[in-house]
N, C-alpha and C positions, 0 to 999 in steps of 0.2 A: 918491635915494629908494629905489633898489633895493638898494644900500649898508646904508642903515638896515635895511631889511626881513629882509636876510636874517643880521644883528646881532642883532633880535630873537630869529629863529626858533632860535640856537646859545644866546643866554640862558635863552630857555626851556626846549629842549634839555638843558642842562646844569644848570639848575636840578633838574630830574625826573632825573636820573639820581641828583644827592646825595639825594634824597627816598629812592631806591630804596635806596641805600647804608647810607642810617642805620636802616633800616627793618629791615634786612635782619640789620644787628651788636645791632640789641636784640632780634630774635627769638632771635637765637643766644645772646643775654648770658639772656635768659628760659629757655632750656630747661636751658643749664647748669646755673642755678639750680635748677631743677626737678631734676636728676637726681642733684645735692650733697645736699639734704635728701631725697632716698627712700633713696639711700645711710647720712647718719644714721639714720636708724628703721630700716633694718635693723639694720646694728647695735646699736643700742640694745636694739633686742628679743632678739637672738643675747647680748647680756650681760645680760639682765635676770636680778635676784637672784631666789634660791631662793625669796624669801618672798613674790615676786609671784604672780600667775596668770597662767600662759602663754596666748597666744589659742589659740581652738579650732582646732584643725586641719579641714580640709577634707574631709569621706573622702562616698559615696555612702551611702543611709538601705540599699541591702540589704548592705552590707557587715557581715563578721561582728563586727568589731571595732567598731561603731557601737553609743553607750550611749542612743539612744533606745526607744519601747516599741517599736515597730515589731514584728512577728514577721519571725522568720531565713525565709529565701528560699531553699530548695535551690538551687545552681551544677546551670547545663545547660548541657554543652556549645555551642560554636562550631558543628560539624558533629554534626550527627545522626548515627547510624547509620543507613544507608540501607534499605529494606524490598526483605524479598527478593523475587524474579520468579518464576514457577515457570510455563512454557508447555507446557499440555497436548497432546498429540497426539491428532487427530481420531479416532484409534481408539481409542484409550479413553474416548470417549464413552458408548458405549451407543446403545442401538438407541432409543429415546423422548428427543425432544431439543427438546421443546416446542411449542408449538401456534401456530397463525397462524388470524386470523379475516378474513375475505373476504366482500364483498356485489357478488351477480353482477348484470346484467341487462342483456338482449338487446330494443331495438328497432327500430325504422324509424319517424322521425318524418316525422308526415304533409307538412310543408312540404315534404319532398325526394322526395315521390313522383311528385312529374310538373312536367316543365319544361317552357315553351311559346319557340319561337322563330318569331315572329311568327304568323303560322295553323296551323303546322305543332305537334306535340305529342308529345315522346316520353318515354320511362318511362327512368330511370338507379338502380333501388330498390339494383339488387347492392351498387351502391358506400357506398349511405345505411343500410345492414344495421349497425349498431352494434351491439358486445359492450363492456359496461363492464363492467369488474373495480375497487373499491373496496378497497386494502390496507389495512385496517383498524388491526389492529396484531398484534404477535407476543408471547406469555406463555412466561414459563420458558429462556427461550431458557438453554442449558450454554455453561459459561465456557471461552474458552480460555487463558487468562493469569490464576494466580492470585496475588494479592502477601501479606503478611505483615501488613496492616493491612486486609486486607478492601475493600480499593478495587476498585471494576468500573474495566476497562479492557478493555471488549466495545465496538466500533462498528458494530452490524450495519445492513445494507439488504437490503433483497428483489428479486430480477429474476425478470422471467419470460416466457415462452412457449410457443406455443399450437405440438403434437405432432400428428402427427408431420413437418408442412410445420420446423419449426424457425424460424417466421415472427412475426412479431407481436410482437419483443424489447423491453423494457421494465426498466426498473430504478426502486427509488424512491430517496429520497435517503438520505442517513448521516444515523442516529442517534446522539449519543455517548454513551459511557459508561453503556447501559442493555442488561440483560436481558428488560426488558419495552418494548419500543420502539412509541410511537404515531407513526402515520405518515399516517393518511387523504389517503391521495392515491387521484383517479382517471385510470384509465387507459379512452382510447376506441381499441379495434381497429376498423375500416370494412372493408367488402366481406366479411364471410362470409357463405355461404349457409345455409340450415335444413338442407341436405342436410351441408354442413363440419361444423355445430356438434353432429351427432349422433356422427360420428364423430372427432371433436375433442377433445385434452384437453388441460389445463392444466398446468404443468410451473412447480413453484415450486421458488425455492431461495433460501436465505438465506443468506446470504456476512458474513466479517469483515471488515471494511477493516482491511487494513493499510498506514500510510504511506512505509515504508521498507521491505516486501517486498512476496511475492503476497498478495492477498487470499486467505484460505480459506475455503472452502465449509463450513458448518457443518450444514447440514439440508438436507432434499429431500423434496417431498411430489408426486404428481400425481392430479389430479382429472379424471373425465370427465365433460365437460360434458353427456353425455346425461344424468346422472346428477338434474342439477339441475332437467330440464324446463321448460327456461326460454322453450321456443312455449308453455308452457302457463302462466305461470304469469308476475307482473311482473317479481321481480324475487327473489333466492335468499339466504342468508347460511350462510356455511359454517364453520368450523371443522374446521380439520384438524390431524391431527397428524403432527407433523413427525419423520423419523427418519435413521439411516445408511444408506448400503446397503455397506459393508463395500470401498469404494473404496481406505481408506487403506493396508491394509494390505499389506506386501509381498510380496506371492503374485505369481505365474503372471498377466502380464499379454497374452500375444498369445506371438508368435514374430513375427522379419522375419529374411526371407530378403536376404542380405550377400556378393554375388563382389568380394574383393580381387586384383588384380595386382600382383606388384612387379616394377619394371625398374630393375638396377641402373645399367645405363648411362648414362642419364636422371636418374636417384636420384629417381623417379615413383614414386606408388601409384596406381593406377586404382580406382575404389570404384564399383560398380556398386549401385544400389539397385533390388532386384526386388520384392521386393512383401512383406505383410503379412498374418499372418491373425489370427483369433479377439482381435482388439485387446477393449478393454472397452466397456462400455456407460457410461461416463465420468459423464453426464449423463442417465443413466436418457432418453433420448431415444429409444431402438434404434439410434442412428446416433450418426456422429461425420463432423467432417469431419477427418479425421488429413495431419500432412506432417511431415517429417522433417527435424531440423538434425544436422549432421554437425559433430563437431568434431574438430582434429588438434594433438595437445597433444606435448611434446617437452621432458622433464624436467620436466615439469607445469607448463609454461606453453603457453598456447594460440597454434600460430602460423598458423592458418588454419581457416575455418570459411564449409562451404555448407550450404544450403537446399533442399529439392525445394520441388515443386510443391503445393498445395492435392489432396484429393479427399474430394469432398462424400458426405458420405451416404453412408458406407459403412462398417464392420468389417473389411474386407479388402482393402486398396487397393492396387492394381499400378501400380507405379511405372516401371519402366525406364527409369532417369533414371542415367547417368552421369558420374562428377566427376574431375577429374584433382588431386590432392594434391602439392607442389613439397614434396621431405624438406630437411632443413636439411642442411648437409655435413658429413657424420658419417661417420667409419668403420664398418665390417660388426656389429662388437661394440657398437656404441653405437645399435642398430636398438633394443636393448631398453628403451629411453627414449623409443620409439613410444605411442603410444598414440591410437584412436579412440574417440570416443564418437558411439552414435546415440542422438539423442532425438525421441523421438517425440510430437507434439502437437496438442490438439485446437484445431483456429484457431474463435476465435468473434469474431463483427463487431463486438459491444458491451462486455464485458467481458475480461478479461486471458485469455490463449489457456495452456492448460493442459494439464502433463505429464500423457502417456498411457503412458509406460512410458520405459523407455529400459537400454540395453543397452554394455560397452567390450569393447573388441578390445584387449588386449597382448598383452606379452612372455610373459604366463601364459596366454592361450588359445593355445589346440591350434591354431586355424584365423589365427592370426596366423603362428606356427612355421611348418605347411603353405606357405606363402606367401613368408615368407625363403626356406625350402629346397627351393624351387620355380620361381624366378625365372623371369618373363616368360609365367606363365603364370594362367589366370582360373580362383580356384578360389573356388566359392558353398559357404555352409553357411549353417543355422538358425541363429539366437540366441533366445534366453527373453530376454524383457521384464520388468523388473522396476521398482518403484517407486523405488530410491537410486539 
């Protein structure tokens, strides 16, 4: 029985395989076929007589050689010519550089004027003191990127705070692509007194977002809130106008005072950072919080770079902060492929911290020279600050 069984299972087997086989040589015997006669009509048609009509050819309807009505289609290139870029510098602004509209109001809601724990009852209003600022929107805002077709490519946003504390930082969000940017956002400050808010002002500014570099500052306005009367009154709407104040351009930004030592021994430079004066008013605040990065560049690559310290609030900040600099190993002639840079900057908690001036020591300063041909000895001099 199992004999038989497995007799059948090879007959069947082999049955379906010739099935497969023949199956297989008339698909092949069919295409040839197929592929013999598209062969004749070709040529048939490659020798058809002059007194025939040849089949139409195949061409596109905006082709110029196409005999229907169609109208011709002027050829536009593959690639465009690209539109040109053309980035203004914030000093050629101008002094009016568009208006911002603002709705103020100052109060104390009665729910948070008095808190009970258990029998006991005490007043907390300082903290329940609300100032709302409503940024409404900004009009006119000046371009700083102009292209060849007229496209805006302005992102602006507003931040702001309350002067001269430097306190109460706030930013709103990015608008794109508009010179007239609606943005109705509110902002709530807690804990100011009627005594703060009299002598209190507002410090607005209007910034570019940029992606790929720093954002730039395009306007500045500041308002004093006494101004508004807002114990007296619910609630204020302002309009102001916004302008430069003549930050960008490259003038006389402060002086910092700079004692270099060099030890050849060692192939050290000691870099002594003593202090700074008359820096700028950066952010129309009266104050700045300034700190200083150091850099040490060597055929114009950068091989090390420090930091001082923060100091708050201040225009003239004493630093006495000493760095020690490791020279790369270079003969006495090749000193002249030294090079420092200070950069001076104003550190802000929320937004992008921003150059305050900045000043190089080479081969071409006098007080670099001093210093070669003085060796082992700490010699201080003044630098001017400047904006590049």
């Amino acid at each position: 029985l199992l004999f038989g069984t497995v007799c059948l299972i090879g007959v069947v087997a082999l049955a379906f395989l010739s099935v497969c086989l023949i199956w297989k040589k008339r698909r092949k015997a069919c295409d040839d076929n197929d592929l013999s006669r598209l062969s004749r009509a070709v040529t048939r048609g490659m020798n058809a007589p002059s007194g025939l009509k040849s089949p139409p050819s195949i061409s596109s309807p905006l082709s110029s050689e196409s005999s229907g009505s169609s109208p011709s289609v002027p050829f536009e290139p593959l690639f465009a010519t690209p539109h040109t870029v053309t980035r203004i510098d914030t000093a050629q602004l101008g002094p009016n550089r568009g208006t911002i509209k603002l709705t103020l109001r100052y109060s104390i809601p009665d729910s948070c004027l008095q808190l009970s724990l258990g029998k006991r009852k005490f007043f907390n209003i300082m903290y329940y003191r609300i100032l709302q600022i409503n940024v409404e929107n900004c009009r006119n805002l000046p371009e700083l990127v102009r292209t060849s077709d007229g496209q805006c490519l302005l992102d602006p946003y507003v931040k702001l705070q309350l002067l001269p504390e430097k306190q109460h930082r706030v930013k709103t969000r990015v608008v794109r692509a508009s010179r007239n940017p609606q943005y109705d956002e509110i902002f709530s400050m807690y804990g100011i007194s009627k005594e703060q808010l009299r002598v209190t002002s507002l410090q607005i500014g209007v910034v570019a977002f940029d992606r790929y570099s720093r954002d730039t500052l395009l306007a500045e306005a500041v308002y004093c809130l006494a101004e508004a009367d807002l114990l007296n009154c619910e609630e204020k709407t302002v309009e102001l106008q916004l302008g430069g104040f003549g930050e960008d351009s490259n003038k006389d930004r402060g002086q910092i005072l700079i004692s270099l030592c060099y030890q050849p021994t060692t192939n050290r430079v000691t870099v002594v950072l003593l202090k700074a004066q008359n820096l700028p008013k950066f952010d129309i605040t009266g104050m700045a919080d300034p700190y200083v990065k150091i850099y040490l560049t060597y055929d114009g690559q950068c091989v090390a770079k420090k930091k001082s310290q923060v100091k708050k609030r201040t225009l003239s900040p004493v630093y006495n902060e000493s760095f020690v600099f490791e020279l790369p190993d270079v003969e006495n002639r090749s000193l002249d492929l030294i090079k420092f840079e200070f950069v001076v900057m104003d550190w802000d908690r929320i937004t992008k911290n921003e150059v305050m001036g900045r000043c190089i020591i080479d081969a071409e300063n006098e007080h670099w020279m001093n210093v070669r041909n003085n060796p082992r000895r700490q010699i201080a001099e003044w630098h001017t600050l400047f904006k590049w």
